[in-house]
N, C-alpha and C positions, 0 to 999 in steps of 0.2 A: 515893838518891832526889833528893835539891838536887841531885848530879852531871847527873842527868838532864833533871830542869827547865830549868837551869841552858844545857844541849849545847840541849834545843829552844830556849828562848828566844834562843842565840847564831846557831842555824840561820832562825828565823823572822827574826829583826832582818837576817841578811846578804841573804834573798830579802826583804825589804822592800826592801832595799837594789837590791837588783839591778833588783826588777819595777819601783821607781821611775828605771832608769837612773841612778845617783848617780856626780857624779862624783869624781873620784881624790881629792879633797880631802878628799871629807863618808869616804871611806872610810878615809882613814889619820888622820882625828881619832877616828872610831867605835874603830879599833882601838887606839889611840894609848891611849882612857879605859879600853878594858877591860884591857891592861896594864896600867896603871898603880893598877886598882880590885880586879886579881886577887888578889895579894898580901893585901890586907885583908878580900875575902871567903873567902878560906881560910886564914889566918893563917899565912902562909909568910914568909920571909925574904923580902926583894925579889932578893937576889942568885939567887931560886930561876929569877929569867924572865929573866936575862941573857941566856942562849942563845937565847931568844925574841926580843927588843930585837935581838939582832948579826944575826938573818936580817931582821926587820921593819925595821930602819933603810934597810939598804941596796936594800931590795926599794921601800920609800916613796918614796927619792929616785930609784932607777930610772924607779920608773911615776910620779912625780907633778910632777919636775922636766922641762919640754916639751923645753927642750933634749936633755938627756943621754939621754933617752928617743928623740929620735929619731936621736941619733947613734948609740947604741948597740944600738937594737931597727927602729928604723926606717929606717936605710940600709941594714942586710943584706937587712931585709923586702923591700923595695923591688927588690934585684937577687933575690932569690929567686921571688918574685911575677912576674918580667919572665919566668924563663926557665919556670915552669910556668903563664903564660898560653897557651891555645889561640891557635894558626893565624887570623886573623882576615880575609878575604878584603875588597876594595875594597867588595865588592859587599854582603859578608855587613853591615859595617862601616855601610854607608847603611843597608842595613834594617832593621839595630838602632837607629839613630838617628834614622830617618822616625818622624812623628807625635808624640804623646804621651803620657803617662799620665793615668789617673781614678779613678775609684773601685776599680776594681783593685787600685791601690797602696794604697789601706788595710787590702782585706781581705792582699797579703802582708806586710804588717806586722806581723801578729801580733795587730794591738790594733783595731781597723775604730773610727772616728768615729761612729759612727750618727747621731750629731746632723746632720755635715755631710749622711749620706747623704737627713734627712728634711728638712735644707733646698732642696734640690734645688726648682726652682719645679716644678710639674705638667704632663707634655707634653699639650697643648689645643690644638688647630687653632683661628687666626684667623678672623676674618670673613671674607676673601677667600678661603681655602684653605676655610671650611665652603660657603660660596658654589658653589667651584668642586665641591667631593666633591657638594652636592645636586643641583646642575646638569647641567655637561656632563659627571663621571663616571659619573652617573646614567644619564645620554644615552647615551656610550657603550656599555653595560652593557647597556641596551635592546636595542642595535643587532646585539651579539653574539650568532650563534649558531655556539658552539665546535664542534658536532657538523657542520656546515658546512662553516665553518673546517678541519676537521683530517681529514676523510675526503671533503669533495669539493672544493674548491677547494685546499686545502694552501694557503694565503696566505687574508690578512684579506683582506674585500673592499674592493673600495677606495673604498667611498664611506667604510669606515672607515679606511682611510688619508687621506682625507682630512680627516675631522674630526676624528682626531690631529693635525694640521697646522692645521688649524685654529683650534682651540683651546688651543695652543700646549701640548701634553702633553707633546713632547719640549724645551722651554725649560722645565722648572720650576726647574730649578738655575741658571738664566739669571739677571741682573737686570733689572729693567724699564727699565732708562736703554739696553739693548739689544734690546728687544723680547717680554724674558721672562716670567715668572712670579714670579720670586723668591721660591719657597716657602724656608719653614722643612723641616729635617731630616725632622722627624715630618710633617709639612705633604706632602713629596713621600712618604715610607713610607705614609702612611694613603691614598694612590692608587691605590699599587702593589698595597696589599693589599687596596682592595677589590676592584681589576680582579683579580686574581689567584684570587679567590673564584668568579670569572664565567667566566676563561678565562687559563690557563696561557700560553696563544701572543701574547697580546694583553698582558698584563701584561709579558713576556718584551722586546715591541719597544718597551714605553714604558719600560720599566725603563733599557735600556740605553745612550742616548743621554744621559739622565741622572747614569748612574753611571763608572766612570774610562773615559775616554775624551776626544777631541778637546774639549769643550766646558770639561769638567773642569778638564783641562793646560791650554784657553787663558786661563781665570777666573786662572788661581793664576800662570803662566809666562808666558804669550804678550804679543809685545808687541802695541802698542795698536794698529797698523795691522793684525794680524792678530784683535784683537779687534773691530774697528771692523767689518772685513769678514764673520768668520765669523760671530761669536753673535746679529745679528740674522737671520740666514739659517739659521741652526742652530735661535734661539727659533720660526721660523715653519713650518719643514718642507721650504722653499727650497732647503736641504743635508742630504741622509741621512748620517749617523757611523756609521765602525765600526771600529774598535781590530785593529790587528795584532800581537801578543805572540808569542800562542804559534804555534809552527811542531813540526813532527813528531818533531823530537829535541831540543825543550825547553819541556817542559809546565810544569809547578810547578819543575823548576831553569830560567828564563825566560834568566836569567843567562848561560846556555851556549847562545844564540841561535846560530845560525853567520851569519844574516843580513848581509849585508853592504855596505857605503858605502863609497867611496875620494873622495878630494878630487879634481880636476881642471878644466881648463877647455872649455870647447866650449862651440859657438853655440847660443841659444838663443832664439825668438823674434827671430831678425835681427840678434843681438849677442853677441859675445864675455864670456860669461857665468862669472865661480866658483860651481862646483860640488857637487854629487854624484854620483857614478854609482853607481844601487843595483841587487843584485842581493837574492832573499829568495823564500823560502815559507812562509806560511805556511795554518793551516787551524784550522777551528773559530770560523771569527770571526761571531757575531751581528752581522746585517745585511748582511755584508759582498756578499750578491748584487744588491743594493739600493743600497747605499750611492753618495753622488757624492764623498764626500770622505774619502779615508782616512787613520786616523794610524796611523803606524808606528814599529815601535824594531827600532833595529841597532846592529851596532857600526861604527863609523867610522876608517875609517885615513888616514894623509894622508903615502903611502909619496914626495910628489917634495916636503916640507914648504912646501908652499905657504899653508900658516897658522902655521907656526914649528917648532922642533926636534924635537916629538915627534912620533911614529910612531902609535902609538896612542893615538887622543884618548877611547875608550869609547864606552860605551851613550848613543845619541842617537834623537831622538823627531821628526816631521818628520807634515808633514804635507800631503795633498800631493791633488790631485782624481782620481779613477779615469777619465777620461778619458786620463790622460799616455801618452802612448806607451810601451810594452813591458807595461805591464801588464794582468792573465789577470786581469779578476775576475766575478762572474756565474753561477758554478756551484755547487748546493746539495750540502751532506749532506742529509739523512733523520734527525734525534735522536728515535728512539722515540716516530714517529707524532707530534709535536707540529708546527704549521706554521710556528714562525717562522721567519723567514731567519737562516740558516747558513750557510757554506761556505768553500772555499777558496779564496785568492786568490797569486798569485806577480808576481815584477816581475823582469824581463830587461832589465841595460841600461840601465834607468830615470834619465834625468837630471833634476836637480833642483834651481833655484837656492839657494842660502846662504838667503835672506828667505825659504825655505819648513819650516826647523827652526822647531819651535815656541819662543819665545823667541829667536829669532835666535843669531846664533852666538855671544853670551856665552854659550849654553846648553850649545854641546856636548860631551859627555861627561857631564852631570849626566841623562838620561835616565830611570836604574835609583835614583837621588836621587828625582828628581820622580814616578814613577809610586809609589813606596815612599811619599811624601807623601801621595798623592791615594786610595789604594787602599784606607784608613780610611774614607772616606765611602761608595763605592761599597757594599764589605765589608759596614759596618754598616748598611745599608738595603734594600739590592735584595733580596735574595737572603732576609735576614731578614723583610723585609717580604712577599714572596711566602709562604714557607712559613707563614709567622702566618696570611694570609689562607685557604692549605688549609688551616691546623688549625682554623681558625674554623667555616669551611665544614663540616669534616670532623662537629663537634661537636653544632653547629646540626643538619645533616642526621639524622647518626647518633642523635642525642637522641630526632628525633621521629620516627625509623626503628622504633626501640627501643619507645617508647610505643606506638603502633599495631599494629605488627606480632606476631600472636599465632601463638602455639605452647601444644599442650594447652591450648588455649580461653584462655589467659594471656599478655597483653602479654610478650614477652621482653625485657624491660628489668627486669622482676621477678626473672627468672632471678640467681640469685647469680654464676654465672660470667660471664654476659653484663654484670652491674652492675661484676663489676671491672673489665674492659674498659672501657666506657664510662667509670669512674671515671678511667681512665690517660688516656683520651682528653682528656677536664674540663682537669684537674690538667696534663696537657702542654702543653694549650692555654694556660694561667691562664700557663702560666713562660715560655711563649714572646711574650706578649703582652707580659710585664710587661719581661722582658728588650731587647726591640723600641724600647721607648716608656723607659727607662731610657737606652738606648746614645744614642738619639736625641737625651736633653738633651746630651750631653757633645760631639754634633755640633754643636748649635743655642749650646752657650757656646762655640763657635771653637775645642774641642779638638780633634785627631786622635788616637783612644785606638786604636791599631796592635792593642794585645793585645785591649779587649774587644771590639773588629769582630771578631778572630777567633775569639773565642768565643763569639758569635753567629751567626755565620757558621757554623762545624761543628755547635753544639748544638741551633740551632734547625732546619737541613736535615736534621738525626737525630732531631731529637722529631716532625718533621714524618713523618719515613718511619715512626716508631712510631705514628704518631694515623694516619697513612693504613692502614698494615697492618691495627691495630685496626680501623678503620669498614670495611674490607674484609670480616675474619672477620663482623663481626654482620648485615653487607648479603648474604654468605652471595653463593644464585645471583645475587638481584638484582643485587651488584657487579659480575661478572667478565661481564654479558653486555652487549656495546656496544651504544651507540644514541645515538638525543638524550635517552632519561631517563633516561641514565645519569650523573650528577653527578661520582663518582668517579672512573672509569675511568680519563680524561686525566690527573687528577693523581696518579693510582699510577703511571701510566707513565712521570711526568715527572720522579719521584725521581733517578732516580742521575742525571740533568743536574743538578741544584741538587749532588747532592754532590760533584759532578766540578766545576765552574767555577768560577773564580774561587778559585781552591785547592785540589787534591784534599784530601779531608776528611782521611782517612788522614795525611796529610803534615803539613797542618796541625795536626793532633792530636798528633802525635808529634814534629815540631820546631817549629812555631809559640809555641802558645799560653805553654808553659812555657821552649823554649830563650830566646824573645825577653822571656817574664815575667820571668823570672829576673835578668834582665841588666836591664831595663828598671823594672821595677815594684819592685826593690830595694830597700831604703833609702840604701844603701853600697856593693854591688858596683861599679856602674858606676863610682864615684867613683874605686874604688879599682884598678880596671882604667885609668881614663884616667889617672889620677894615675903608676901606674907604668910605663905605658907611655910618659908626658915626664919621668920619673924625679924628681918632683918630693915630694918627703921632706915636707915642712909635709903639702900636701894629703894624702898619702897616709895619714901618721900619724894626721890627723883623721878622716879616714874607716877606717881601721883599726880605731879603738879603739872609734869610734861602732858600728862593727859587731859589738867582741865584746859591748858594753854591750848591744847589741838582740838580740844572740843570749841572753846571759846572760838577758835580762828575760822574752824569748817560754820560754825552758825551765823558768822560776820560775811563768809564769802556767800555761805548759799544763800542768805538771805540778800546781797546785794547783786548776784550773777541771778536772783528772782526778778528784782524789781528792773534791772536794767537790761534784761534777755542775754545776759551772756554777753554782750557784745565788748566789755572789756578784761574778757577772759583770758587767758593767757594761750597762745597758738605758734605751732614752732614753722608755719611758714605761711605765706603770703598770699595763697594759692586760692583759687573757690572752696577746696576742702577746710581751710580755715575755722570756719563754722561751725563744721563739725569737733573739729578739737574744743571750741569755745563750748559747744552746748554739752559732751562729753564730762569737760571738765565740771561746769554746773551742773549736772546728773551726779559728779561722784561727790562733790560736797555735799549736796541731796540728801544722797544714801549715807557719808559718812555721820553726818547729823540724824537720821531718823536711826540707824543703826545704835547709836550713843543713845536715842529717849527711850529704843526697845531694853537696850539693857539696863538702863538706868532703874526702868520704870518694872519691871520682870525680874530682872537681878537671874538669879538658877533655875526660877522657873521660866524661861526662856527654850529651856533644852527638852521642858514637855510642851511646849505652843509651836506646835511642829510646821503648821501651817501660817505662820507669822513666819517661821525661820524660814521654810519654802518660798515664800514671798520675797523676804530680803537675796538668799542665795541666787534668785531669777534677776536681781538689778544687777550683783555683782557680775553674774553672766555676761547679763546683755552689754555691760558695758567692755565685757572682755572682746566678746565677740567683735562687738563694732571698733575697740580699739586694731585687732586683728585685720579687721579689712582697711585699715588705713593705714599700719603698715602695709600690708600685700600691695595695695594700690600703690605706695611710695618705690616700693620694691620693683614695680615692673613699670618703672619710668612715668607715673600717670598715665596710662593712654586715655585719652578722651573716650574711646569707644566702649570702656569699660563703668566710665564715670557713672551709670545707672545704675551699673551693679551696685556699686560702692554706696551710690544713694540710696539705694531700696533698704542694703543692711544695715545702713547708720539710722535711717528715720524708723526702722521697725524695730531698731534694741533702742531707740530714746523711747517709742512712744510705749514697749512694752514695759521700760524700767519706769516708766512714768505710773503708768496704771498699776503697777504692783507698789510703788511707793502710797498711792493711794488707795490701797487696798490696805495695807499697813496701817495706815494712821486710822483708818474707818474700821479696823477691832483692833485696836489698842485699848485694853483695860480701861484706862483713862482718856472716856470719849473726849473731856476738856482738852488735853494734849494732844490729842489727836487733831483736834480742829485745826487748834492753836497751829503747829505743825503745819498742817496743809496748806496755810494759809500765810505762813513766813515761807514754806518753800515757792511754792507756785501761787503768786497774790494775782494774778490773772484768770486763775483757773487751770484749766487742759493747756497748755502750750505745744505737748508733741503730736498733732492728728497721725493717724497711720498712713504707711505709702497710700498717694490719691492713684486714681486711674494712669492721667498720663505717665504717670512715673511707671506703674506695672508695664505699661503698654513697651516703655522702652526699654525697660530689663527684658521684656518678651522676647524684643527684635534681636536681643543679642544671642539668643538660641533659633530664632528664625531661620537666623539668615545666616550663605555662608560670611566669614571674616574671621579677624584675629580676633575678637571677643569670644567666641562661638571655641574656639583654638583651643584659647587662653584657660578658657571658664572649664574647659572637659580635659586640657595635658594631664596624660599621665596613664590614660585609660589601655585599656586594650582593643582596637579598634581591627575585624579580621580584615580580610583582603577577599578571601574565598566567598565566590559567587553564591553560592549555596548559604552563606552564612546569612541571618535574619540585619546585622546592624550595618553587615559591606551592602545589603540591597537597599538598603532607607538613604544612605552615603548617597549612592545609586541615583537613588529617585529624586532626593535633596536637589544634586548637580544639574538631573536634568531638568526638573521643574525648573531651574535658577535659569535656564536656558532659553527654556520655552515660555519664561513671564515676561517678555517683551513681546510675543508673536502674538500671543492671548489679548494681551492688553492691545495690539494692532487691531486683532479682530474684533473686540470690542468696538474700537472707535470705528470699525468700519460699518456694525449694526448701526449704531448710533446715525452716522452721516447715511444708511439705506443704500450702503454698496452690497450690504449682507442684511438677509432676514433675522429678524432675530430670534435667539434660541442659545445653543450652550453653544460659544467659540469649537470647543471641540470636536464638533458633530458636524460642523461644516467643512471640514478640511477640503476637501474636493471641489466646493462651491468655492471656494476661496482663494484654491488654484486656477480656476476656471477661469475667474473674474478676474485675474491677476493682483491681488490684495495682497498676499503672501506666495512665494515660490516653494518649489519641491522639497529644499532644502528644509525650508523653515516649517512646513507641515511635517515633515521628517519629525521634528524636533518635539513638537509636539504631542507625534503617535507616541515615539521613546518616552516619552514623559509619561503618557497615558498609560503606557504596558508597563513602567518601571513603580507607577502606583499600585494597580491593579495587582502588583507583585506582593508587594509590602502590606496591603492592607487584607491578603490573603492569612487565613489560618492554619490549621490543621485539622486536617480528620482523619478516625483511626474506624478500622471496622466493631461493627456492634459489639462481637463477642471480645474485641480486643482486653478487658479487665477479666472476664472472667479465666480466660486462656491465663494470665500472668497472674492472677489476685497473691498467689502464693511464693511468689519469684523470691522476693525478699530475704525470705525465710531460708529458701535452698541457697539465697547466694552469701546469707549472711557470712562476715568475717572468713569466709574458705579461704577467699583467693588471698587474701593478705596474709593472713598464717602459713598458707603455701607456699609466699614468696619471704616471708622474715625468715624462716630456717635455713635459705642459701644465701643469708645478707653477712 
């Protein structure tokens, strides 16, 4: 039995050791005392631990003397680490290295700070930014009517391109010493997303002049005479942007553009000019039918070296007006019924002086450098910011869909299956806001977080297509039949665009989030990849051993935050959310340990097991997202009312990080560690079930019903006023249901006691007055209800020949009106 005690206490003291990271020192004094203390607790000879002392001596001065240690463990390491590094391409090499890290990096640590994450200041729009959202967003939002827009004109109208121009909507990334706006990160997101709530196509063209593109590259690269020129002209609407990337055979690998530049000389404008001569196509460019000034990326060769010895200088950026001779721009795609400007554009021949790369020609070849820079900020706003804005919309609407609309004489929001739905919808919206307004601080403190833009980017354009699917099912006919009060409709359709642009999600998912995590968000890999690829023995050693110490520490925490549930995890307050920070933190030593056996055991082939890397990139999510809402939640004081939301998105990013960790270890090459694995982390089994019933049911009520939850969960939207409008008559019907469920419920109880016959409460109002049960008033209240439904669950109809009469509108309306009006801008 002492044998026993004796083995745990030596096993607890070595993972004290380890989860404290201790170094070589404090571990060869630990062992040094229990040698030398053995002998006397078991009354042995001391000559009995010699053969113990001849292994531990030389083992002590191996690992604890720096020198011999690295001459002897660290210069092989070094050539061995060189030759089983992965293939690292120029291109891949920048986009591992653009941006930054953030909060990210804590959760794969293993150990997450929460304290840092609830220092985090509150993302709140300024005075000038709340100014602009009551104002001329407002105005905007007025002036929209998306049903218009996208089935008879196909383009804004242009008095509302003009007062985008106006009111400088496409400067808001601009600064004011140029003409801008100079929003904050969240400042220009909280735009996006409420236009986004109003109109898909409209949101679509403010979105994008804002995010990577010409204005972008010239804020961060462009010299000053290209700034002087463009950005007051870009802040006023004076110049339309629009990005040239992707071309037909290189979507998401951009990299393998074939677009093309050559260096040369020829006249231009009257003079003997240095060069470009461009050739390229590409398509899919927002704005580009529209646009006066376009930026582009090629690659650039300089085959007679007229800028020096090399041949191939790289991916360069240039930018250049659509006017220039040789180029084709002007003609639209069609993206699934949405009307923004789209299309393809090409350049034949295209010459182009040196002062028109952006940054001048110290810039070129750093191109595929600089968009890798700038594509964090884009990432983390546009695109996030819109789908927040549908889900908001989605929530809002569907809430008071839900409420009013009855089946078997019974609101169907009562319905249990319909309440989980609704529930998913809440709770996706709560994660997607929270995550939005999260990324957003780490823009607003001068970081570029590369990984969480893109996993905001894929998870928010996926919870978005879940909250739209969802309010589709409960909107039932009313969804699927177009019109103008149709709210939805537009933005079901506009889904696979948000998942297509700007990264195919797929791709992203499966090499993004975790190939570039992994390597970036590290504590040590990177260190220990650049260190040996300059073959430099000190650094490498140090980050070597720093990384078996954090591996060693994450496998002592997960394995005892397994066996004890979390419960002595570390939590930065007192609160019932407590818990959550505890199982959070056991989740990220989890993954920071299964992540270590992936590469351990895969090494570079890791980056072709696309679907293991998928797998891991969806824990590091989840556990962003749910750290997200536990900020938000702290941010807006705890309200109790909200506390469901917050539960639905914490227990649905553990139980989803759970089940992809287990999906992980169950194809890992090596079934044995895999077992092994599952089975240190979670020695119980399933620990996280998914959100149960009751919990959807009261995430439901918070879109039910009115309150600050219901407020809270949709601020930011655009909400009309006008009677006519489809989301002011649900508001409407909302109020007055909420009015008339205590009369209803009267009438009920009066069936019951056989004051009243029974049948539907509402079909008796008269008998009801009659009998004295309720007054004139309160049946009032009730018809209101009944005609304010009857409003709302109305469709559209349009006469028979109505398509054939229009089939062709499109076509006559294409691009006229906007080229009519750019030539007096």
């Amino acid at each position: 039995m002492t044998t026993i005690f004796e083995l745990l206490a030596v096993l607890a003291f070595s993972g004290w050791l380890m989860a404290r990271r201790a170094p070589a020192w404090a571990w060869i004094v630990a062992i040094t005392l229990y040698l030398l203390a053995w002998p006397l607790f078991h009354n042995v000879s001391f000559w009995a631990v010699v053969p113990l002392w001849l292994v531990f001596v030389p083992a002590a001065c191996l690992l604890g003397i720096v020198p011999i240690r690295r001459a002897v463990i660290g210069t092989p390491l070094v050539k061995q680490f060189r030759r089983l590094m992965p293939a690292i391409s120029d291109t891949e090499r920048e986009a591992l290295e653009a941006g930054s890290t953030w909060w990210e990096t804590e959760l794969f640590s293993g150990n997450p700070d929460w304290n840092r994450l609830l220092s985090y200041q509150t993302p709140e729009l300024n005075p000038e930014e709340r100014a602009f959202m009551d104002g001329p967003v407002n105005e905007l939002c007025r002036m929209i009517d998306d049903w218009s827009i996208t089935q008879e004109l196909h383009d804004l109208p242009q008095e509302v391109w003009e007062f985008l121009k106006k009111e400088r909507f496409f400067g808001m990334i601009i600064p004011r010493q140029y003409g801008g706006l100079e929003f904050s990160a969240y400042g220009h997101s909280s735009v996006v997303m409420k236009i986004a709530s109003r109109s898909i196509t409209a949101a679509v063209t403010t979105m994008v002049p804002n995010s990577l593109g010409p204005a972008q590259l010239l804020l961060h690269y462009g010299t000053e005479e290209q700034k002087n020129y463009y950005l007051p002209r870009l802040a006023c609407g004076e110049e339309i942007p629009c990005f040239a990337l992707t071309g037909p055979e290189a979507g998401s690998d951009a990299a393998a553009m074939p677009d093309r530049g050559v260096v040369c000389r020829q006249e231009f404008e009257g003079k003997d000019t240095l060069g470009i001569r461009l050739n390229w196509e590409k398509r899919y460019i927002t704005l580009g039918p529209v646009a006066t000034v376009l930026g582009l990326a090629f690659k650039l060769y300089d085959p007679d070296h007229l800028l020096g010895s090399r041949e191939e200088l790289g991916i360069t950026l240039a930018l250049i007006p659509t006017t220039t001779p040789g180029i084709d721009i002007g003609k639209r795609h069609f993206p699934l019924n949405q009307a923004f400007m789209n299309g393809p554009n090409r350049g034949v021949d295209v010459f182009i002086p040196m002062d028109w790369i952006i940054g001048g020609q110290e810039r070129i070849g750093q191109g595929w450098r600089m968009l890798m820079e700038c594509l964090a900020d884009g990432r983390a706003i546009s695109l996030p910011a819109l789908s927040t804005g549908a889900g908001k919309l989605a929530s809002r609407a569907t809430g008071a869909y839900a409420a009013v609309r009855k089946q078997f004489k019974t609101p169907i929001g009562r319905f249990e299956g319909v309440a989980e739905v609704l529930g998913r919808i809440a709770g996706n919206t709560y994660a997607m806001d929270a995550a939005r307004g999260l990324t957003t601080l780490a823009l607003d403190s001068g970081e570029k977080p590369s990984v969480a833009s893109a996993i905001v980017k894929y998870h928010l354009t996926e919870r978005m297509r879940k909250v739209i699917d969802d309010a589709m099912d409960i909107h039932g006919g009313r969804g699927i039949c177009m019109g103008p009060r149709n709210y939805l409709a537009r933005v079901y359709q506009a889904i696979p665009i948000s998942i297509t642009v700007e990264g195919a999600n797929i791709l992203t998912r499966s090499l993004i989030i975790f190939g570039q995590g992994a390597i970036r968000c590290h504590p040590y890999l990177l260190q220990e990849m650049e260190a040996a690829r300059r073959g430099d023995v000190r650094e490498f050693d140090k980050a070597f051993f720093g990384h078996i110490k954090s591996l060693l520490a994450n496998l002592v925490r997960a394995g005892f935050h397994g066996l004890s549930g979390a419960r002595f995890a570390a939590a930065p307050v007192n609160r019932e959310e407590a818990v959550y920070y505890r199982h959070l933190a056991r989740m990220s030593a989890a993954f920071a340990v299964t992540s270590e056996a992936a590469l351990l055991t895969l090494g570079s082939a890791l980056k072709r097991r696309e679907s293991l890397s998928g797998r891991l990139g969806d824990v590091l999510s989840e556990l962003y997202l749910a750290s997200a809402a536990l900020k938000r939640f702290a941010d807006q004081g705890r309200e109790a009312a909200d506390r469901a939301l917050l539960e639905w998105t914490v227990r649905d990013s553990l139980h989803g990080a759970q089940q992809r960790l287990f999906e992980v270890c169950d194809n890992l090459p090596n079934r044995l560690l895999g077992r092994v694995l599952k089975r240190l982390l979670f020695p119980y089994g399933s620990s996280y079930p998914a959100p149960n019933d009751l919990l959807l049911q009261r995430a439901a009520n918070s879109i039910l019903r009115w309150g600050g939850a219901r407020d809270r969960l949709t601020d930011g939207i655009f909400i009309p006023s006008q009677e006519h409008e489809s989301l002011a008559q649900l508001e409407t019907a909302l109020e007055k249901a909420t009015l008339a469920k205590s009369v209803i419920s009267h009438l009920r109880n009066a069936m019951r006691s056989g004051q009243l016959a029974h049948g539907d409460p509402e079909h008796c109002l008269v008998e009801a007055v009659a009998a004295g049960v309720i007054d004139e008033r309160e049946a009032a209240q009730v018809r209101a209800a009944v005609a304010a439904r009857q409003r709302v669950i109305g469709v559209d109809e349009f006469p028979a020949d109505y398509w054939k009469e229009d089939s062709n509108s499109w076509q006559r309306n294409t691009i006229h009106s906007h080229r009519a009006g750019r030539s007096t801008s």
